[in-house]
N, C-alpha and C positions, 0 to 999 in steps of 0.2 A: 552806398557801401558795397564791396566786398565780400562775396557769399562764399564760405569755407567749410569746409568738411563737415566743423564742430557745427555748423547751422543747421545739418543733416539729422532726424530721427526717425526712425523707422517706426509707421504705425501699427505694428505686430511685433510682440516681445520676439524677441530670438528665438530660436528653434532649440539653439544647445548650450542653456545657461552652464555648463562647465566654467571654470575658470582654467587659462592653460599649464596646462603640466609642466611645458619650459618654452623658453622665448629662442627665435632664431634671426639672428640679425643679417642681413643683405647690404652688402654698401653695392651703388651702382656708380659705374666708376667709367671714365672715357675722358679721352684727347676730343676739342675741338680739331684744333689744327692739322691733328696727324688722323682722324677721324677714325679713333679705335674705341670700342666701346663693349663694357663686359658689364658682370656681376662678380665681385670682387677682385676685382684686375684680372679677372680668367677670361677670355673668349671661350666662347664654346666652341667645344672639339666632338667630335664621335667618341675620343676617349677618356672625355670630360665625366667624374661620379655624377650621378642624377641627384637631386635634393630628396633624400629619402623618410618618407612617415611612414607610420604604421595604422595600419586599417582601425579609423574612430579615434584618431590620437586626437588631442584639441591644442595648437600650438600656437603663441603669439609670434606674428612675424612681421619684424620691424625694418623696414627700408629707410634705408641713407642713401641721400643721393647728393655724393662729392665730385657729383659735375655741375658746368653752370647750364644747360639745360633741362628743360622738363621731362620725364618720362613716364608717362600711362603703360604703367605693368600692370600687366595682363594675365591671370592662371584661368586656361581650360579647363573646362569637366566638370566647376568647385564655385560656390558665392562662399564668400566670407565677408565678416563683419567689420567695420571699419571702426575703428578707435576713438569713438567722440567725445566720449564727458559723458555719454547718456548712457549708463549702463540697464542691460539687459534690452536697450531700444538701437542698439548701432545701427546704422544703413548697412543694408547688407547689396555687395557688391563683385561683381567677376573683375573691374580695373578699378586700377587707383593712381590718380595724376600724382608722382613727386615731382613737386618742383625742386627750382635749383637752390644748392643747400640745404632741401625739411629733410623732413623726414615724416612717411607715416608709416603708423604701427594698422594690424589688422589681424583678429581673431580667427584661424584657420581650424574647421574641422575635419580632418581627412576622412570624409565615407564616401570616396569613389574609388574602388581599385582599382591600379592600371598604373599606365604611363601617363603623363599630360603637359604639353606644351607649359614654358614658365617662360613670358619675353615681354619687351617691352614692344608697344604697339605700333611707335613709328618704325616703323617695317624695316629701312634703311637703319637704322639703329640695329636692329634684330639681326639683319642680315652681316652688318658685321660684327657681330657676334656678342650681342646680350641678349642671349639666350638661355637657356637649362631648360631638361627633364623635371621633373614631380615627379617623385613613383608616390606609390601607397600601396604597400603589400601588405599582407593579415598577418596579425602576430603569433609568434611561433606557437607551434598546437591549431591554430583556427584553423578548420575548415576552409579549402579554396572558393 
């Protein structure tokens, strides 16, 4: 058989049973043939907005992937929880294989400030251009 995500349990309860405050959907998107490849039909640009949270926010972020390729995305800086069926036991994770057509979701807690890379990991994919930013800045009032 076939081993899947859902066969996944982390032997340590999570870190930050929150439930998320709001979901954020990514479709990853790309031409075979013409071999163009983004996060919602955007290539990334230098003038491209960065995917923006707030310092501690807890967000669920769900990937679609409407190419017929796999793509292992990847966030710098951050583990988050992967979406299993096992609540409060996710595998907790920095990539996440989508294959072609799924979709996974994954529990995001933002407590790293900064900027941080968001790509997918066949390089050649990233490089032309499924890529973004992460920021996570403190929310207004916090201390830097």
């Amino acid at each position: 058989r076939v081993l899947t995500y859902k066969d996944l349990v982390s032997l340590d309860p999570n870190p930050d049973p929150r439930p998320p405050s709001r979901e954020l959907e990514i479709h990853l998107t790309g031409n075979m043939e013409r071999f163009m490849w983004a996060f919602d039909g955007v290539s990334y640009s230098h003038l491209k907005d960065p995917i923006p949270f707030r310092s501690n926010e807890r967000v669920r972020v769900v990937l679609v992937n409407d190419s017929m390729m796999a793509h292992p995305i990847h966030l710098h800086g951050h583990f988050f929880e992967v979406v299993t069926g096992n609540p409060g036991r996710h595998p907790r994770k920095h990539t996440v294989n989508v294959l072609p057509g799924g979709k996974v979701a994954f529990d995001f807690t933002a407590d790293e400030r900064g900027d941080w890379a968001f790509h997918c990991h066949l390089l050649y994919h990233m490089h032309a251009g499924m890529f973004n930013v992460v920021t996570v800045r403190p929310l207004e009032g916090d201390a830097a």
